[in-house]
Backbone as JSON Lines, residues from 0, in Angstrom:
{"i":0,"aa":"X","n":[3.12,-5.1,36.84],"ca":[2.21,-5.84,36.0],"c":[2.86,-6.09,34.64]}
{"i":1,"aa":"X","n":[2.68,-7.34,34.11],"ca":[3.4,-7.51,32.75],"c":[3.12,-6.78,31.44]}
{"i":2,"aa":"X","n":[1.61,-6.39,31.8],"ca":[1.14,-5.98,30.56],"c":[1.79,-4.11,30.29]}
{"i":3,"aa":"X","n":[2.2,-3.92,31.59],"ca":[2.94,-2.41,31.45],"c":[4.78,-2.65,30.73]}
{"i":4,"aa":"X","n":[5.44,-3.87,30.98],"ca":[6.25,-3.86,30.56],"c":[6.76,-3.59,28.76]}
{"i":5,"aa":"X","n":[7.76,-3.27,28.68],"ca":[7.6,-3.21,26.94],"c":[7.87,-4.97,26.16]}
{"i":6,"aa":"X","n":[7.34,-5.17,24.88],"ca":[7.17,-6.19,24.64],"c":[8.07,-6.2,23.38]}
{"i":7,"aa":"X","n":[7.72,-5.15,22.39],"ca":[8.38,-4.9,21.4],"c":[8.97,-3.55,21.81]}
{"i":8,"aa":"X","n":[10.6,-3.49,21.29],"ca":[11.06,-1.89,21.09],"c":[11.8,-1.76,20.05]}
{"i":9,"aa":"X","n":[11.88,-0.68,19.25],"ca":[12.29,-1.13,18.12],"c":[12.47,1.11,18.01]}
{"i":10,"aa":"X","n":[13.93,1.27,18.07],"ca":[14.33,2.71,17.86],"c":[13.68,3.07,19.64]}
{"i":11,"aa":"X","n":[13.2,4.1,18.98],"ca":[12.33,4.9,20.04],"c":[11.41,4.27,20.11]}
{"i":12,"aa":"X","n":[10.44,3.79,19.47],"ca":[8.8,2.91,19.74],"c":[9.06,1.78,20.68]}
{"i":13,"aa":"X","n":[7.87,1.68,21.46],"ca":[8.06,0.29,22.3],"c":[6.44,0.28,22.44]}
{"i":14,"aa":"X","n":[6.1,-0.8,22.93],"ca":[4.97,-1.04,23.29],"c":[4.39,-2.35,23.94]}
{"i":15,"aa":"X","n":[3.25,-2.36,24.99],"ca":[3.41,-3.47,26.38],"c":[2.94,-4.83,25.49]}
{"i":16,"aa":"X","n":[2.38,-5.65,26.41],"ca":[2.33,-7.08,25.95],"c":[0.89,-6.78,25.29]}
{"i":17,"aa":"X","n":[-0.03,-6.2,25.35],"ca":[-1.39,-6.3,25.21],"c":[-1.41,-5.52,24.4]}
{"i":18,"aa":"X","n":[-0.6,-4.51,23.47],"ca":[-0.92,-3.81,22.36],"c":[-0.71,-4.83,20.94]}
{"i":19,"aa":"X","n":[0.57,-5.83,21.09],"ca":[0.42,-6.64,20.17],"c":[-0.82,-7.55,19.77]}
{"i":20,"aa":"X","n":[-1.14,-8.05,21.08],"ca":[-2.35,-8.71,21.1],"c":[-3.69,-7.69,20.83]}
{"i":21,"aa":"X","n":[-4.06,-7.15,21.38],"ca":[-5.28,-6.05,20.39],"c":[-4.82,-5.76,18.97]}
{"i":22,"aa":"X","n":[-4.07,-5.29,18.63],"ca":[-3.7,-5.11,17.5],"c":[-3.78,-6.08,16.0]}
{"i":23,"aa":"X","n":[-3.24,-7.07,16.6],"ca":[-3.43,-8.89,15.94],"c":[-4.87,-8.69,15.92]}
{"i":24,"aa":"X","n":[-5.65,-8.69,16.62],"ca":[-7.17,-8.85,16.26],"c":[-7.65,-7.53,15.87]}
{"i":25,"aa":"X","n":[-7.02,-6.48,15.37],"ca":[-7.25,-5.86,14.53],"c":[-7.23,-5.85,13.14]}
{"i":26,"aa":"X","n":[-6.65,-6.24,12.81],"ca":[-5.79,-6.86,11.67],"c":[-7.13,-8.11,11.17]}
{"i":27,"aa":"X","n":[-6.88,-8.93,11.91],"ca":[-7.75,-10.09,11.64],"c":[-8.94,-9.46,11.48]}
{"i":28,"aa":"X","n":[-9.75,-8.5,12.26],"ca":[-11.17,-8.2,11.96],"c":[-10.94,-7.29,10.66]}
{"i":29,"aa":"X","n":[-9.93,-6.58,10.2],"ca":[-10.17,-5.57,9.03],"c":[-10.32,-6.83,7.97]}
{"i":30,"aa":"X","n":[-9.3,-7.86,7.85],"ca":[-8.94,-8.4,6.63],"c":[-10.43,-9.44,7.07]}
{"i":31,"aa":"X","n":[-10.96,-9.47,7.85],"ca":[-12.21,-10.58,7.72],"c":[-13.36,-9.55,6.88]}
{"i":32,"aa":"X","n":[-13.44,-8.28,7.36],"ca":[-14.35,-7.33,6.7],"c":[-13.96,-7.31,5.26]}
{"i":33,"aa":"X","n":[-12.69,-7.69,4.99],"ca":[-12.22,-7.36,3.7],"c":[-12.0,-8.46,2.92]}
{"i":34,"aa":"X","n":[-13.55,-9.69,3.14],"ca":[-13.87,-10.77,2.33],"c":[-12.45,-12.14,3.0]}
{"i":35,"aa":"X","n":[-11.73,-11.67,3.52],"ca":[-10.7,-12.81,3.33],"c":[-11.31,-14.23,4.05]}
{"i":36,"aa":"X","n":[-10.87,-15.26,3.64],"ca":[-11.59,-16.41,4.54],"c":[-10.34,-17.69,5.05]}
{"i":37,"aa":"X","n":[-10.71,-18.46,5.95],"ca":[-9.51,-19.3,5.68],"c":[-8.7,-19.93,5.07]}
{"i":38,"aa":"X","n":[-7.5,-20.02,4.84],"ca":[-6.71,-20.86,4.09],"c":[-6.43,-20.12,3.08]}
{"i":39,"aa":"X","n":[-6.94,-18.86,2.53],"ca":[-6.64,-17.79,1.45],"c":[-5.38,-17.17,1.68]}
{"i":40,"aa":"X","n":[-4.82,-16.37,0.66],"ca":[-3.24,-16.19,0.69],"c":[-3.18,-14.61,0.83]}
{"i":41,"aa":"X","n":[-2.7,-14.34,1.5],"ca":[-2.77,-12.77,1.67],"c":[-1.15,-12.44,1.73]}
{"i":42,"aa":"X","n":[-0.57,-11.76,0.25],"ca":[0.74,-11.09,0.2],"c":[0.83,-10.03,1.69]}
{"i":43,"aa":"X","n":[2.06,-9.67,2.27],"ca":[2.5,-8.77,3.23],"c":[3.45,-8.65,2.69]}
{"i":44,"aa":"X","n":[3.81,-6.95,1.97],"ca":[4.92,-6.16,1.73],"c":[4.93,-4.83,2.07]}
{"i":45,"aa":"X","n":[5.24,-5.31,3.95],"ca":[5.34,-4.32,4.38],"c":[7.14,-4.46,5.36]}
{"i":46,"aa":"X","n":[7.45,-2.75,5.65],"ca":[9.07,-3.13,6.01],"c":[8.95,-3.63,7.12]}
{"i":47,"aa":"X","n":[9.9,-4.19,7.86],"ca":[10.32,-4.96,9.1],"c":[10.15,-4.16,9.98]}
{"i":48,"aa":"X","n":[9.62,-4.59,10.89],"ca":[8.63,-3.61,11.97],"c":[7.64,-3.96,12.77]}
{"i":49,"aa":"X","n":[6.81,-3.01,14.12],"ca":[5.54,-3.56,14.04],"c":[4.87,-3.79,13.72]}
{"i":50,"aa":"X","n":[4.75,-3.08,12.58],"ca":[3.17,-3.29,11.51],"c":[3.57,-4.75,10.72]}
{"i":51,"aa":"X","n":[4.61,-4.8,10.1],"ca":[4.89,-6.15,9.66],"c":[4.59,-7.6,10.3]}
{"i":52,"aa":"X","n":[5.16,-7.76,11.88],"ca":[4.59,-8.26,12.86],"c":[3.35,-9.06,13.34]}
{"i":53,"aa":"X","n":[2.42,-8.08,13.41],"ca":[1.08,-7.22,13.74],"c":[0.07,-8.34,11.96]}
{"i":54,"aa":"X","n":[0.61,-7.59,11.11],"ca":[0.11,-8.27,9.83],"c":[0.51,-9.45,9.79]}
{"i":55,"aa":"X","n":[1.34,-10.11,10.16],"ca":[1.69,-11.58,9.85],"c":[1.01,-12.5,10.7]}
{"i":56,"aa":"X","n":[0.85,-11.91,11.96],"ca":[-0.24,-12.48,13.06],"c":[-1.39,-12.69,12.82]}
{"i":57,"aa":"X","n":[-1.96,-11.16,12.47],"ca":[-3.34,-10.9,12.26],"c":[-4.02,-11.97,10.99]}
{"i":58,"aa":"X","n":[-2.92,-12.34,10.27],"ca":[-3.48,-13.12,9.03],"c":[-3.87,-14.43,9.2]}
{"i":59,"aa":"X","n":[-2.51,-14.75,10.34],"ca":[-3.07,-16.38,10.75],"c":[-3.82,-16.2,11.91]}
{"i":60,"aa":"X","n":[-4.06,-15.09,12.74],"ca":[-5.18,-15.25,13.35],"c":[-6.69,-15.5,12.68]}
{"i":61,"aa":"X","n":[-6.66,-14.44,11.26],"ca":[-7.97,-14.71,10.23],"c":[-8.38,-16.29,9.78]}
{"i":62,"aa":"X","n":[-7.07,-17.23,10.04],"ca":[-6.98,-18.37,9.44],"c":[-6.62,-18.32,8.25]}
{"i":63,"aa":"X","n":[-5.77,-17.06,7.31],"ca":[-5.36,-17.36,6.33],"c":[-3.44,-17.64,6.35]}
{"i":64,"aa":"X","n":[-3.4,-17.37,5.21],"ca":[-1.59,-17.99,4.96],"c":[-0.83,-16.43,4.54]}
{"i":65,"aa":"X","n":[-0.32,-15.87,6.08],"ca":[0.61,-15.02,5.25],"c":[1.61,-15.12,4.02]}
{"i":66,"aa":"X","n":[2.18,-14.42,3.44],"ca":[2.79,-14.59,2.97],"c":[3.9,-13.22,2.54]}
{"i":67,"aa":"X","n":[4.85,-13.26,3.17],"ca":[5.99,-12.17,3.02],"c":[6.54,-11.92,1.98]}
{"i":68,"aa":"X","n":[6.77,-10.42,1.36],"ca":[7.62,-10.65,0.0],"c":[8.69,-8.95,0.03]}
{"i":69,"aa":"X","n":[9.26,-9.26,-0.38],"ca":[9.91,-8.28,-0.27],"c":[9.4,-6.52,-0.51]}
{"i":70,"aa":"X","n":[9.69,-5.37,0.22],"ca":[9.18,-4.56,-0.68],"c":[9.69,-3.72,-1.46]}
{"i":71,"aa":"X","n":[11.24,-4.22,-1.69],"ca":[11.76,-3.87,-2.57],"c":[11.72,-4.48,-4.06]}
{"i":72,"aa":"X","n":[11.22,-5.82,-4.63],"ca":[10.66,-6.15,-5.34],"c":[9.52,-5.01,-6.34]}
{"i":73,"aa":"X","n":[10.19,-5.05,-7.78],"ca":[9.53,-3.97,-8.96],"c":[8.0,-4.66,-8.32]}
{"i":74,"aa":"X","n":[7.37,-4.12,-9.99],"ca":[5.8,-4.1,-9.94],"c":[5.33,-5.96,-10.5]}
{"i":75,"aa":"X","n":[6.57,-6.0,-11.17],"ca":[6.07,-7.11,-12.41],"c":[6.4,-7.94,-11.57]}
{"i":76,"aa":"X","n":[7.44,-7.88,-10.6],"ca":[8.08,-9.29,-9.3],"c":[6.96,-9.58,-8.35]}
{"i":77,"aa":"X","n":[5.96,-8.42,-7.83],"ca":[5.31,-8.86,-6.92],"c":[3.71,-9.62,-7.69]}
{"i":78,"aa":"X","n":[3.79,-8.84,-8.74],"ca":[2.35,-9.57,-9.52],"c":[2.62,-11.19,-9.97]}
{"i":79,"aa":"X","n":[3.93,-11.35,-9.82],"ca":[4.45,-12.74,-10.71],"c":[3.9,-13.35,-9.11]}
{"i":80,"aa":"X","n":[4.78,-13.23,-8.52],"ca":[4.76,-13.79,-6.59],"c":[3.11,-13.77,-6.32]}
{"i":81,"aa":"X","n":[2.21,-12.88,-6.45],"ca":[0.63,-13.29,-6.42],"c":[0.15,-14.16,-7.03]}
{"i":82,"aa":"X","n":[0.22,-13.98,-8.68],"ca":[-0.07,-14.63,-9.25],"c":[0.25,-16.26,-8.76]}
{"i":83,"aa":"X","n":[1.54,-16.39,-8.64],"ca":[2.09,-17.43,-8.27],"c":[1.64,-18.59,-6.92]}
{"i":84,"aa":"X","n":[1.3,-17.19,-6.14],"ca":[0.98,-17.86,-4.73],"c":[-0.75,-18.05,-4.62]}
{"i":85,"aa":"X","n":[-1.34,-17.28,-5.64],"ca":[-2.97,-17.36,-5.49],"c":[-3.6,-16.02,-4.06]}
{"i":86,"aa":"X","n":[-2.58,-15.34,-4.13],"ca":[-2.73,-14.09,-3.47],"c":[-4.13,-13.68,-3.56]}
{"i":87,"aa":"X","n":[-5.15,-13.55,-2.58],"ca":[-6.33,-12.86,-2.77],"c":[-6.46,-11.67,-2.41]}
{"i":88,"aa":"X","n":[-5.54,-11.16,-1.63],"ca":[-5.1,-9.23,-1.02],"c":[-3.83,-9.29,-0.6]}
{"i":89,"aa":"X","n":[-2.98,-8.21,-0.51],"ca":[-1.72,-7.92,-0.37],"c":[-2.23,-6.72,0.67]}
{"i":90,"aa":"X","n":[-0.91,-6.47,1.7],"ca":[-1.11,-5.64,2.81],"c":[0.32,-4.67,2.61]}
{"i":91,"aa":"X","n":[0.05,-3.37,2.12],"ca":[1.49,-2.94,1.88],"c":[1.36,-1.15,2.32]}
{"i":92,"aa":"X","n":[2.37,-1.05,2.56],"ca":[2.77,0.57,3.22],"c":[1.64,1.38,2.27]}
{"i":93,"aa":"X","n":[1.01,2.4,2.94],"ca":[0.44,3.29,2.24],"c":[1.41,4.0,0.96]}
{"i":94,"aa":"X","n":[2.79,4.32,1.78],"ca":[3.72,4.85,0.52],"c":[4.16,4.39,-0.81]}
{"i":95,"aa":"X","n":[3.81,2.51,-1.25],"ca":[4.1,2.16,-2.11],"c":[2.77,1.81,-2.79]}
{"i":96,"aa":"X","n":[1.57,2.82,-2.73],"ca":[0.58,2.3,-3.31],"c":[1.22,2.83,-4.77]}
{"i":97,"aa":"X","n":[1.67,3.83,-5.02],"ca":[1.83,3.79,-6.77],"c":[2.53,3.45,-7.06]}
{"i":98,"aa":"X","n":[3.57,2.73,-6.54],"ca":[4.28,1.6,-6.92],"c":[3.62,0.34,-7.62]}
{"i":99,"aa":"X","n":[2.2,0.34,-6.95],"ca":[1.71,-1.11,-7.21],"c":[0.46,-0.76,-8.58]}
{"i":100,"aa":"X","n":[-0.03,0.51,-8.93],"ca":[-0.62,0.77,-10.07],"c":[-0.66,-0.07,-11.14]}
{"i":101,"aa":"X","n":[0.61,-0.76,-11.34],"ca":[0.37,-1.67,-12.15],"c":[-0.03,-3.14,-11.83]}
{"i":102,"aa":"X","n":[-0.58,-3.3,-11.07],"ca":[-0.78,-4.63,-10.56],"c":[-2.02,-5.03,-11.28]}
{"i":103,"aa":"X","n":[-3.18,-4.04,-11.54],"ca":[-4.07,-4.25,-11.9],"c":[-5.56,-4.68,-10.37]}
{"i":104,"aa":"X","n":[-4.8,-4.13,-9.14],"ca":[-6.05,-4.73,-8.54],"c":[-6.92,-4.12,-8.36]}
{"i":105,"aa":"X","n":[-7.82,-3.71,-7.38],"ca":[-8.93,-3.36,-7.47],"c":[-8.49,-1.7,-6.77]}
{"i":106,"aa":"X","n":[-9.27,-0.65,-6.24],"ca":[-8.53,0.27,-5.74],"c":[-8.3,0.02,-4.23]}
{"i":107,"aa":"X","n":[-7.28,0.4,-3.7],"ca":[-6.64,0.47,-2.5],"c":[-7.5,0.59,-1.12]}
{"i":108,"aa":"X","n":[-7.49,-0.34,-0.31],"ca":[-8.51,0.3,1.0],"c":[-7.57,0.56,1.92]}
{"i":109,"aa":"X","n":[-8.32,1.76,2.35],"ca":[-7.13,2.2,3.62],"c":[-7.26,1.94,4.5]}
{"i":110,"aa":"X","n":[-6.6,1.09,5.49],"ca":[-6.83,0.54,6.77],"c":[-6.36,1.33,7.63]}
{"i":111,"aa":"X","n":[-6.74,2.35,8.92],"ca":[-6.52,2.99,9.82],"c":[-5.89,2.34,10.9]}
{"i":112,"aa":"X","n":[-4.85,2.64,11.37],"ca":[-4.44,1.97,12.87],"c":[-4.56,3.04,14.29]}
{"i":113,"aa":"X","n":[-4.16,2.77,15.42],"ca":[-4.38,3.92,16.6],"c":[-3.48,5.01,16.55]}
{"i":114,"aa":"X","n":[-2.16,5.08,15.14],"ca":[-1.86,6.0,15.23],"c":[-1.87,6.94,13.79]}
{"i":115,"aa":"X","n":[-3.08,6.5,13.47],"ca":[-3.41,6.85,11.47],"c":[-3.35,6.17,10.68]}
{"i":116,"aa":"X","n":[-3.32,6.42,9.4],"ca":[-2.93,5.33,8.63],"c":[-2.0,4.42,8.52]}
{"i":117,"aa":"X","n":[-2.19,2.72,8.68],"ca":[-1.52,1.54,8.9],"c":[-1.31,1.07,7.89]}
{"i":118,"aa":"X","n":[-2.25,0.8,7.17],"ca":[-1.63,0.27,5.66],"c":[-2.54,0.38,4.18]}
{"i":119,"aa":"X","n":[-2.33,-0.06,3.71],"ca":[-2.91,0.04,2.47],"c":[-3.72,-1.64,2.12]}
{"i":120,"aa":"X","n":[-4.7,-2.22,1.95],"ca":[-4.95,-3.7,1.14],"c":[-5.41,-3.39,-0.02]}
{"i":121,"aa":"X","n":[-4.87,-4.11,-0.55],"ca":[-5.5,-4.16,-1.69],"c":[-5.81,-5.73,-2.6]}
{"i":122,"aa":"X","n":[-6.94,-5.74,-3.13],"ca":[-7.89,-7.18,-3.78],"c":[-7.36,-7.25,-4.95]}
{"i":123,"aa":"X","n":[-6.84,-8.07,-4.86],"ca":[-5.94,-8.77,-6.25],"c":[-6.78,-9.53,-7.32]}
{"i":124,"aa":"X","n":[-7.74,-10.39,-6.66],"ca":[-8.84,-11.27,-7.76],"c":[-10.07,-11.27,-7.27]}
């Protein structure tokens, strides 16, 4: 059956055709709970990966406009890049939330995935 085959593998992780796809509409239902609407700009600075993936999907599944940025980018580079792009939430590793302290957004929601915490959003305006 296809859906047992692996779809993504990446190191040791792999996973079948139907975890990407549940997952994508995970994503899409958190960031719909989390006000986003179509055509809105949602930063992703998260590393290259599934979750990166997964978030870039899930956003244009919401009908909004991902938008990728590095996450090695300081504090003042990614607020310029929001500002810039009309960013209404950013989707970024739980580990660089105090990185982003200075951004000024609202406080951090933690988005849970099936294997714990997935990421961090946070409301920019």
């Amino acid at each position: 059956m296809r859906n047992e085959k692996p779809s993504i593998a990446v190191m040791d992780y792999s996973m079948g055709y139907s975890t990407p796809v549940d997952r994508t509409a995970a994503v899409a239902a958190a960031l719909a709970e989390l006000g986003v609407r179509p055509a809105e700009r949602v930063l992703i600075m998260l590393p290259d990966g599934p979750g990166f993936a997964e978030a870039f999907a899930g956003t244009i599944k919401q009908g909004a406009v991902p938008l990728p940025v590095n996450p090695l980018l300081p504090a003042h580079g990614i607020a310029a890049a929001a500002a810039e792009a009309g960013a209404r939430l950013m989707l970024a590793s739980a580990d660089q939330i105090h990185a982003l302290a200075d951004l000024g957004a609202q406080p951090p929601v933690l988005i849970e995935g099936p294997h714990g915490l997935w990421a961090a959003a946070l409301r920019l305006r």
